[in-house]
C-alpha positions as CSV (number, residue, x, y, z in Angstrom):
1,X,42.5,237.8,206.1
2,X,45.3,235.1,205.5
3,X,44.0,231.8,204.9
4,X,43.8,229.0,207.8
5,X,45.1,226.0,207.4
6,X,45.5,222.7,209.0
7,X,47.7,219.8,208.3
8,X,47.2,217.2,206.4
9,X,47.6,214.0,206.2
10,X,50.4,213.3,204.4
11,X,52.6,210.8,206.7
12,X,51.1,207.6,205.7
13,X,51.2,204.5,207.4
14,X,52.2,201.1,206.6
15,X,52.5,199.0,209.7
16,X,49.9,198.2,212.7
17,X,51.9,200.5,215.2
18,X,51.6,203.8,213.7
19,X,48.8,205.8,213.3
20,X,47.8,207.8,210.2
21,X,50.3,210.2,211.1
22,X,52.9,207.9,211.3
23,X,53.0,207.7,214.8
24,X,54.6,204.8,216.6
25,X,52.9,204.0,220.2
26,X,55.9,201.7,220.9
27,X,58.3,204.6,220.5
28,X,59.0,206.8,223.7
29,X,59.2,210.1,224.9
30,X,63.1,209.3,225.9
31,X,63.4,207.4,223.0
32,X,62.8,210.4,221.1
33,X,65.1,212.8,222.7
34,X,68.0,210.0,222.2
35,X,67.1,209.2,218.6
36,X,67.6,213.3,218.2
37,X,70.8,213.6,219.6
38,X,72.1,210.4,218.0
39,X,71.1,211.8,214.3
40,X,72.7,215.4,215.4
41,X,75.8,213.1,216.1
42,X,79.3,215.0,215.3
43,X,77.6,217.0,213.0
44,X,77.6,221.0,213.8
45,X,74.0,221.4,213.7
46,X,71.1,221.0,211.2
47,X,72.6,222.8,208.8
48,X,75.6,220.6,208.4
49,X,75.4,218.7,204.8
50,X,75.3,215.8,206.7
51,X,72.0,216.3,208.7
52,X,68.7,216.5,207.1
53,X,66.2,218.2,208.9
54,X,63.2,215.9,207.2
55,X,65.0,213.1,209.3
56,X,64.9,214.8,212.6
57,X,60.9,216.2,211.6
58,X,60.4,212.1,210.9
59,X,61.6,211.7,214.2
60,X,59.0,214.4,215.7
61,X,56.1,212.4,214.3
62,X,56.8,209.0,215.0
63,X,56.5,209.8,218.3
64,X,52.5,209.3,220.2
65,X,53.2,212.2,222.9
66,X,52.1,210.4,226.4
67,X,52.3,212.9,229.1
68,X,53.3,210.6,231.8
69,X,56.9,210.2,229.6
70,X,57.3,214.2,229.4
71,X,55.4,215.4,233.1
72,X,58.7,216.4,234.5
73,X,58.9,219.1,232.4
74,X,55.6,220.4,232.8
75,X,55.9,223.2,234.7
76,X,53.1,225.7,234.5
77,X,53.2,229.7,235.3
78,X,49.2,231.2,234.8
79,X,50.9,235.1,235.1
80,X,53.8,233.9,232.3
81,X,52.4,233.8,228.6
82,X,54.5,230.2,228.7
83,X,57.7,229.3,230.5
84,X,60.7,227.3,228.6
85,X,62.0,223.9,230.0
86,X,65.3,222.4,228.7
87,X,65.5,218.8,228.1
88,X,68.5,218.5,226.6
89,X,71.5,220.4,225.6
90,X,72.7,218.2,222.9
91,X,76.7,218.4,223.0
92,X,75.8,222.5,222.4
93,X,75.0,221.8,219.0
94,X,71.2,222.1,219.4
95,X,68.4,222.9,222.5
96,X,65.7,220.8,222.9
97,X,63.4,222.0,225.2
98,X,59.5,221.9,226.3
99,X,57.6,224.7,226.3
100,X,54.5,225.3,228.3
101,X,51.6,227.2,227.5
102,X,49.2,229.4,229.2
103,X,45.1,229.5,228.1
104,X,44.7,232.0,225.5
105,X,48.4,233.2,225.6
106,X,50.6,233.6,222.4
107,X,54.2,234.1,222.1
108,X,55.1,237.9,220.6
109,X,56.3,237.7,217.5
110,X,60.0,236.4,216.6
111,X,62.5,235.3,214.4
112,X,64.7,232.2,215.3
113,X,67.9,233.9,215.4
114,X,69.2,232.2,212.1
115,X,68.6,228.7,213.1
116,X,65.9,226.1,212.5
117,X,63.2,225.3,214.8
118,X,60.9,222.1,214.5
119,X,58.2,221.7,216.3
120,X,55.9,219.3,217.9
121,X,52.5,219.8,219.7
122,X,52.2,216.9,222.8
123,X,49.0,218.3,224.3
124,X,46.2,220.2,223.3
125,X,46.4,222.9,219.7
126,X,48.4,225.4,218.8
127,X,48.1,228.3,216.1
128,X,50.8,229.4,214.3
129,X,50.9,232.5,212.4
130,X,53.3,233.1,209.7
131,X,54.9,236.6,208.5
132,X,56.8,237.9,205.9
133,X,59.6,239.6,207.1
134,X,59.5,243.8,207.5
135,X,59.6,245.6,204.2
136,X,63.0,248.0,203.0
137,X,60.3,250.4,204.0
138,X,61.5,250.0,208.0
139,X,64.7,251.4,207.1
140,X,63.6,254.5,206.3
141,X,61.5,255.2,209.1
142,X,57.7,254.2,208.3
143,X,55.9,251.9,210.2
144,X,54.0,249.7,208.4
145,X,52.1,246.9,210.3
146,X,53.8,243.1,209.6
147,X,51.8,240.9,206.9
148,X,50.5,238.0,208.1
149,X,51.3,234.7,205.7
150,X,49.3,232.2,206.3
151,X,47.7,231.0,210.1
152,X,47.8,227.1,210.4
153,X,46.5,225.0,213.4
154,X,48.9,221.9,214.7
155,X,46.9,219.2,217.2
156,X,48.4,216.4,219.3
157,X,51.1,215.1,217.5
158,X,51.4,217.0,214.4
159,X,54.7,218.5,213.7
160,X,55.7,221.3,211.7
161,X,59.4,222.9,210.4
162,X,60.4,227.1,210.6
163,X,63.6,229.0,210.1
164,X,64.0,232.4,209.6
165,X,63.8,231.5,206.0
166,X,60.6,231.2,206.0
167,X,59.4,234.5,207.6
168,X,58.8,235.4,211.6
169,X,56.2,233.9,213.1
170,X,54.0,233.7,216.6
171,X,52.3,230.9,218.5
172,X,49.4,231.0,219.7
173,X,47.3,228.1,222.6
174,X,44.0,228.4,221.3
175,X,42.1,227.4,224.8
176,X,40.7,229.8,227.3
177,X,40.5,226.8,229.7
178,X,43.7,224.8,229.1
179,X,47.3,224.4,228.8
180,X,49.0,223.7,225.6
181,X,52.6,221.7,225.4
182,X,54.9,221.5,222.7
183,X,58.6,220.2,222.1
184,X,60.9,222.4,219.9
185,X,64.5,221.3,218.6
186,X,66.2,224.3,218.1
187,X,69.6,224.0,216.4
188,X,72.2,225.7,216.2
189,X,71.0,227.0,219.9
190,X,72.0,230.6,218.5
191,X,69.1,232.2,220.9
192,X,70.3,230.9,223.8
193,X,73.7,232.5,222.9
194,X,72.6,235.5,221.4
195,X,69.7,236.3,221.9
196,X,66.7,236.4,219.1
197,X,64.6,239.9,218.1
198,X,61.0,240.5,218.3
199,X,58.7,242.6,216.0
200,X,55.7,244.7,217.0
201,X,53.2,243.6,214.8
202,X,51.5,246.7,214.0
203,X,55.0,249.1,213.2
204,X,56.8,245.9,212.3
205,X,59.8,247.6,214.3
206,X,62.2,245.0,216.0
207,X,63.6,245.0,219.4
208,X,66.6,242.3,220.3
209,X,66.1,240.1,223.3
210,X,69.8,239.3,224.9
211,X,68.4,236.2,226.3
212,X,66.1,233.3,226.1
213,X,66.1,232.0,229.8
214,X,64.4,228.6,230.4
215,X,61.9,228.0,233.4
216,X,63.8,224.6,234.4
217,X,66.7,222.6,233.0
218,X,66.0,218.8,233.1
219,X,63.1,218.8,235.4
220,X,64.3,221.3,238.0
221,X,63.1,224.9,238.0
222,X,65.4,227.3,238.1
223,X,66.0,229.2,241.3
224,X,66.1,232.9,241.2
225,X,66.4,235.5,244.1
226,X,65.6,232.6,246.1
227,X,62.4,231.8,244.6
């Protein structure tokens, strides 16, 4: 069984308005989203030499998530494992959106479509398990179940950094009885453009998803059909 872990606490405080975590309870919910976008700046993404993800991760945790800043992006779907709300758009060079999560329900498992992907849990916990990527094995036609890394919890607040890098990887709301929200920065927004692939976690076989569609864009759902 791969080892579960959850974060520690490493971001240290030295003034009166953050927490242990480094969180600032002066620093707002649109506050964050502009201090993003202002550090992505001219750059072409995280990746540029000129953007250092720790920076935007910094960011992440000196916000205190207050759900009365972020409500209009709450939008909740019980049949839908969790639905994808845009916040921002950030010149094209990144998404930023909100993602809500069913009780018990776990994204499948994916890779990030060579881009980088931080994370930030405003309500409730969420479980991330971490793979290593399918073996040369998959090439030749065996099916080999994916190997989990490492399983790590996130609470309110806590942030945490993955690229494809680092493996694929799943997330999971751990309540039966409520609803999980997080905030990812996703940059370059390649899944958006070109879609991102899924892995069956017992064959490890892929399959590529053409599109990421998002629930809403900037507080309004998206209309569809009519509904």
């Amino acid at each position: 069984m791969a080892p579960l872990f959850t974060t520690s606490d490493s971001y240290g405080a030295a003034e009166s308005n953050f927490d242990c975590h480094g969180v600032s309870k002066s620093f707002t919910f649109d506050a964050l989203v502009d201090a993003l976008m202002e550090r992505l700046g001219p750059a072409s993404g995280i990746s540029d030499l000129d953007v250092d993800p720790k920076e935007l991760q910094a960011l992440m945790w000196k916000y205190f998530s207050t759900e009365a800043e972020w409500q209009q992006y709450f939008f909740k779907v019980p049949l839908k494992p969790y639905t994808r709300n845009l916040v921002h758009k950030g010149n094209g060079k990144c998404n930023l959106l909100i993602l809500v999560w069913s009780p018990g329900k776990c994204s499948p498992v994916h890779d990030h479509a060579n881009a980088h992907c931080i994370m930030k849990v405003l309500k409730g916990r969420l479980k991330e398990t971490r793979y290593r990527w399918p073996t040369v094995e998959l090439n030749k036609g065996e099916k080999c179940p994916l190997e989990v890394e490492r399983e790590t919890v996130y609470n309110q607040n806590e942030v945490t950094y993955m690229s494809d890098e680092l493996g694929l990887h799943k997330i999971s709301n751990l309540s039966p009885d409520e609803y999980a929200v997080s905030l990812h920065l996703y940059t370059p927004p390649n899944a958006a453009v070109y879609g991102c692939h899924t892995f069956n976690e017992l064959t490890g076989q892929p399959s590529h998803q053409k599109t990421c569609p998002v629930y809403s864009e900037y507080g309004r759902k998206i209309v569809v059909n009519g509904t």
